[in-house]
C-alpha positions in Angstrom: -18.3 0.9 3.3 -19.4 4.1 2.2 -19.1 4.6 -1.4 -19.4 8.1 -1.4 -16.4 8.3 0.7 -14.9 5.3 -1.6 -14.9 8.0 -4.6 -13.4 10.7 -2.9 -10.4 9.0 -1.5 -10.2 7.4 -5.1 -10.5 11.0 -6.8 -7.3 11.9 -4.2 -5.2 8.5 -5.7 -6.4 10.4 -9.1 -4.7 13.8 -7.9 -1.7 11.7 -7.2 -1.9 9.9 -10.8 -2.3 13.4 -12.7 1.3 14.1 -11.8 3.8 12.8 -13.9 6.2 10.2 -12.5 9.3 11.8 -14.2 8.2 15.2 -12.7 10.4 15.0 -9.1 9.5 19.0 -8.4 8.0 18.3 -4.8 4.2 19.6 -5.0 4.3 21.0 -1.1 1.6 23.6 -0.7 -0.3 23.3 -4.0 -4.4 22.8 -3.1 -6.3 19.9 -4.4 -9.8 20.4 -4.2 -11.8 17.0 -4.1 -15.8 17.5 -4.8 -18.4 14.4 -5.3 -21.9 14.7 -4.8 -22.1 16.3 -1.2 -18.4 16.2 -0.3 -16.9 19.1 -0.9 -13.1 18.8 0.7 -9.6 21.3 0.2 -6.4 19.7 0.7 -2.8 20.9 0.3 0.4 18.9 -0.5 2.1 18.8 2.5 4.6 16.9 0.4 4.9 14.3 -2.7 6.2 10.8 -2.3 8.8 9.9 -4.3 9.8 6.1 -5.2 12.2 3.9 -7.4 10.0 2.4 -9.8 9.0 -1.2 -10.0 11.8 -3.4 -11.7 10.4 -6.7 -13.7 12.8 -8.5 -15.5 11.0 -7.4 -19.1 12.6 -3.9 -17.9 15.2 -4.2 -15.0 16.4 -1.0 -15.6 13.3 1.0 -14.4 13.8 -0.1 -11.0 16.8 2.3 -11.2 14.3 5.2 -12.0 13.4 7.6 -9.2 9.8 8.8 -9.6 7.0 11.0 -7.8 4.7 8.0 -6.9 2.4 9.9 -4.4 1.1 12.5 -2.3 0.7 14.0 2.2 -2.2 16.1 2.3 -4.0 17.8 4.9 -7.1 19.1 4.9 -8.3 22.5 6.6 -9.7 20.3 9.6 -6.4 18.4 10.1 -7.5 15.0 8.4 -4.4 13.7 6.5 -4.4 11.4 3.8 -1.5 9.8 2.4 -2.0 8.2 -1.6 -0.2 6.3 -4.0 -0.9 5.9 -7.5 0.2 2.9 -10.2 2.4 2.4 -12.6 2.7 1.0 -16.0 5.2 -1.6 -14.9 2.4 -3.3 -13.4 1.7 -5.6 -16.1 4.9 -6.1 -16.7 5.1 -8.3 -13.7 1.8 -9.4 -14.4 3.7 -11.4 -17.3 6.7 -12.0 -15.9 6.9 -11.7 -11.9 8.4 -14.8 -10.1 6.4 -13.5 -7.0 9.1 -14.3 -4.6 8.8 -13.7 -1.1 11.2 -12.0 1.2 10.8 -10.9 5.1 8.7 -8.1 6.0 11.2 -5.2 6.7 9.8 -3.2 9.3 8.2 -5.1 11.3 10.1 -8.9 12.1 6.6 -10.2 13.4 4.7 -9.6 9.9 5.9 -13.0 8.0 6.9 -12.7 3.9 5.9 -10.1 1.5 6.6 -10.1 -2.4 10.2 -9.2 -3.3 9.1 -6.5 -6.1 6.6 -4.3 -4.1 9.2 -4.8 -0.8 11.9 -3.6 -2.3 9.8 -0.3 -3.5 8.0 0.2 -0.3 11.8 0.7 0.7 12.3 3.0 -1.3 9.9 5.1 -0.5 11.0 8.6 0.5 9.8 12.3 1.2 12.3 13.7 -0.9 13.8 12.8 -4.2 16.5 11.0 -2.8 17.1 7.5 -1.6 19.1 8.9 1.2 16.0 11.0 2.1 14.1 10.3 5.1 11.4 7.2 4.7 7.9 8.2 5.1 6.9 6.7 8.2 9.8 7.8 10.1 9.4 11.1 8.7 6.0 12.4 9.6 6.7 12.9 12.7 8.6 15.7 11.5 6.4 17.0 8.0 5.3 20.5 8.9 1.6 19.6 8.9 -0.5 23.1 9.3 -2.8 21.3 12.4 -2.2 18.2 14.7 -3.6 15.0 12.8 -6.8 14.0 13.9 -7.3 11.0 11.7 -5.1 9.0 9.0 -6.4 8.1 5.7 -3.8 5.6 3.3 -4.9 5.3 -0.4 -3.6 3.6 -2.8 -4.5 2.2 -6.4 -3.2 -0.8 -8.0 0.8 -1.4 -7.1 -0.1 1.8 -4.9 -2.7 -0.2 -3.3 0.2 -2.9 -2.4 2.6 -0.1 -1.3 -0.4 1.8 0.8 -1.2 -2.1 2.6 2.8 -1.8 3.8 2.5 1.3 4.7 -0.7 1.1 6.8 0.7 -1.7 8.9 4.1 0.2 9.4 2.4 3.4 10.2 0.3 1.4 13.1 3.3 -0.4 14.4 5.6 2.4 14.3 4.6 5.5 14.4 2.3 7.7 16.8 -0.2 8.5 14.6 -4.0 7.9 15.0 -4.9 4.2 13.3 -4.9 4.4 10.1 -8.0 3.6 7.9 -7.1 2.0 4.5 -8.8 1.8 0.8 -7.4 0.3 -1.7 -8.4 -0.2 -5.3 -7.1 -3.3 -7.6 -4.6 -4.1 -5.5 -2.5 -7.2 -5.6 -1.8 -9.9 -2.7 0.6 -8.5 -0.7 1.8 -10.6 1.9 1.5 -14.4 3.2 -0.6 -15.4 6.1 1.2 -14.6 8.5 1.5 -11.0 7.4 -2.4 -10.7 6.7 -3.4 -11.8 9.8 -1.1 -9.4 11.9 -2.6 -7.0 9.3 -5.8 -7.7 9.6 -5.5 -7.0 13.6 -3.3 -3.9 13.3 -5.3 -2.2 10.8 -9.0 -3.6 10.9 -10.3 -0.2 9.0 -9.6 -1.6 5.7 -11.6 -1.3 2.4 -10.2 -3.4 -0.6 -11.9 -2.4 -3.6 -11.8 -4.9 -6.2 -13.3 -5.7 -9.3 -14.0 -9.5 -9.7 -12.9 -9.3 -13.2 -9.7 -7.4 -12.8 -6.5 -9.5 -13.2 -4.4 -8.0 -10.7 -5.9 -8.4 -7.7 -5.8 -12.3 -8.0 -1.8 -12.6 -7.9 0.1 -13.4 -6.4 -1.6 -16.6 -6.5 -2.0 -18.6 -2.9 -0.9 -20.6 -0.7 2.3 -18.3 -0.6 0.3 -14.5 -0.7 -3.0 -14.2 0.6 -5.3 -10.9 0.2 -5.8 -9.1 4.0 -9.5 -8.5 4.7 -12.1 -5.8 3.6 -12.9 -6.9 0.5 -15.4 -5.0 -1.3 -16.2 -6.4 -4.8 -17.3 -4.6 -7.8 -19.2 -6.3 -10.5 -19.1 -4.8 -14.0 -21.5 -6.8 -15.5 -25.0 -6.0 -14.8 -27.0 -8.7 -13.8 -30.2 -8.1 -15.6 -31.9 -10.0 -18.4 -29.5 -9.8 -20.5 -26.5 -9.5 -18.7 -25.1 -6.1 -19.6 -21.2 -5.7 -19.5 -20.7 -2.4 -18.2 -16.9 -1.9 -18.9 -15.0 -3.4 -22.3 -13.9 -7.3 -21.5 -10.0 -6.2 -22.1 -7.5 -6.5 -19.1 -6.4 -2.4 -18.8 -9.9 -1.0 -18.9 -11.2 -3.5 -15.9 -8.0 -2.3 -14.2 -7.6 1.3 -14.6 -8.8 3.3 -11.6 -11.5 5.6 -14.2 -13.3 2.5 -14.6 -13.1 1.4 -10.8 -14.4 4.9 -10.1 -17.5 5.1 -12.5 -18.5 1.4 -11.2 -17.9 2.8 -7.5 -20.2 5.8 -8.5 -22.9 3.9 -9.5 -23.4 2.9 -6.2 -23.4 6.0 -4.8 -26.9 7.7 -5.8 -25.1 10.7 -6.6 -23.6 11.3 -10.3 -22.4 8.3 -12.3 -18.7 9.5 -13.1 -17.6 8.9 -16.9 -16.2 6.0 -18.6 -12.8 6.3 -20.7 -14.3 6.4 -24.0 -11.5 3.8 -25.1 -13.4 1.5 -22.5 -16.5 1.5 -23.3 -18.0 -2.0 -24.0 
């Protein structure tokens, strides 16, 4: 994996994250300009993603909750890029999940996936509607300024989860190109049976994970299992001393500032900044 190229799709799960999930105005047309080191890359909304938010039994009631939970963009040379962000409901299930499974429901081949992230993925719309057309059906039709020439899913955390469905939906059922995938702290997804028709629909898959993080070990196995690509991040530096590099506290490993300032550090180009409440 690049790591370079590992920021910048992460910088474009950040554009999605620094919209705020009660704000449903669709973002069509508004630029986002991505810049790390060398890369230097203009996008524009074709549109935002819209959701109904994760339900846990803590807080059954925000499953009811429509919400902007990502971004289509296209860039001026016709990649697109499709990226989800989190949410805060996240560890809620982490506490309180029953991480049951329920049949893949787009493809009948793909085996069990977990009943929480399912039944968001169904939601998924391009308008702020549940009526509203799903997004793999629908980009086909978006109004994308050039033909596609490649197909990038991101996704961070339960966005990660809901970017893994998506990839394999988008090969198996639509025409565009193959999709290549990057992930960061996301969760098991699926059981074997859906990681291995994953892992041979979509082989371009980069699962960022830190091996501290919480989320990304649950669901526990034998009834999820993680599809391949892992990439692991370490933050603690293995010198003499050991140096922890990020604060020992469940959100800080998790939040996608600290996956992108250990992700940076790899890159030889400039280390990105540490949340300030995160720093060890």
């Amino acid at each position: 994996m690049d790591f370079n190229t590992a920021v910048q799709f992460a910088q474009v799960v950040n554009a999605a994250y620094a919209i705020d999930p009660s704000n449903l105005t669709n973002a069509a047309g508004q630029p986002i300009n991505i810049s790390y080191g060398a890369i230097h890359v203009p996008y524009q909304v074709v549109t935002s993603i819209y959701a109904n938010d994760l339900a846990t039994d803590m807080n059954p009631a925000r499953g009811a909750n429509r919400v902007s939970i990502g971004l289509i963009l296209q860039s001026s040379s016709g990649d697109v890029v499709i990226a989800i962000r989190g949410t805060e409901g996240i560890m809620e299930w982490i506490q309180d999940a029953q991480f049951l499974p329920v049949r893949c429901p787009f493809l009948a081949a793909a085996g069990n996936t977990e009943d929480g992230f399912t039944a968001m993925y169904s939601s998924l719309t391009v308008a702020d509607s549940a009526q509203s057309p799903k997004v793999t059906p629908a980009l086909s039709t978006l109004p994308f300024g050039k033909p596609p020439i490649s197909l990038t899913i991101c996704g961070h955390s339960l966005g990660g989860s809901l970017a893994t469905l998506l990839a394999l939906d988008v090969a198996a059922n639509s025409k565009l190109p193959a999709p290549t995938v990057y992930t960061y702290a996301s969760p098991r997804v699926g059981d074997s049976t859906f990681v291995s028709l994953y892992d041979h629909v979509v082989p371009n898959t980069f699962r960022v994970a830190n091996r501290v993080d919480l989320v990304p070990k649950l669901p526990l196995p034998p009834l999820y299992d993680h599809v391949s690509g892992l990439v692991e991040l370490n933050p603690i530096e293995l010198s003499l001393p050991p140096k922890v590099l990020i604060k020992l506290d469940i959100r800080c490993e998790h939040v996608l500032n600290s996956y992108l300032y250990l992700l940076s550090r790899n890159t030889g180009a400039a280390v990105l900044g540490l949340a300030m409440e995160c720093a060890p």
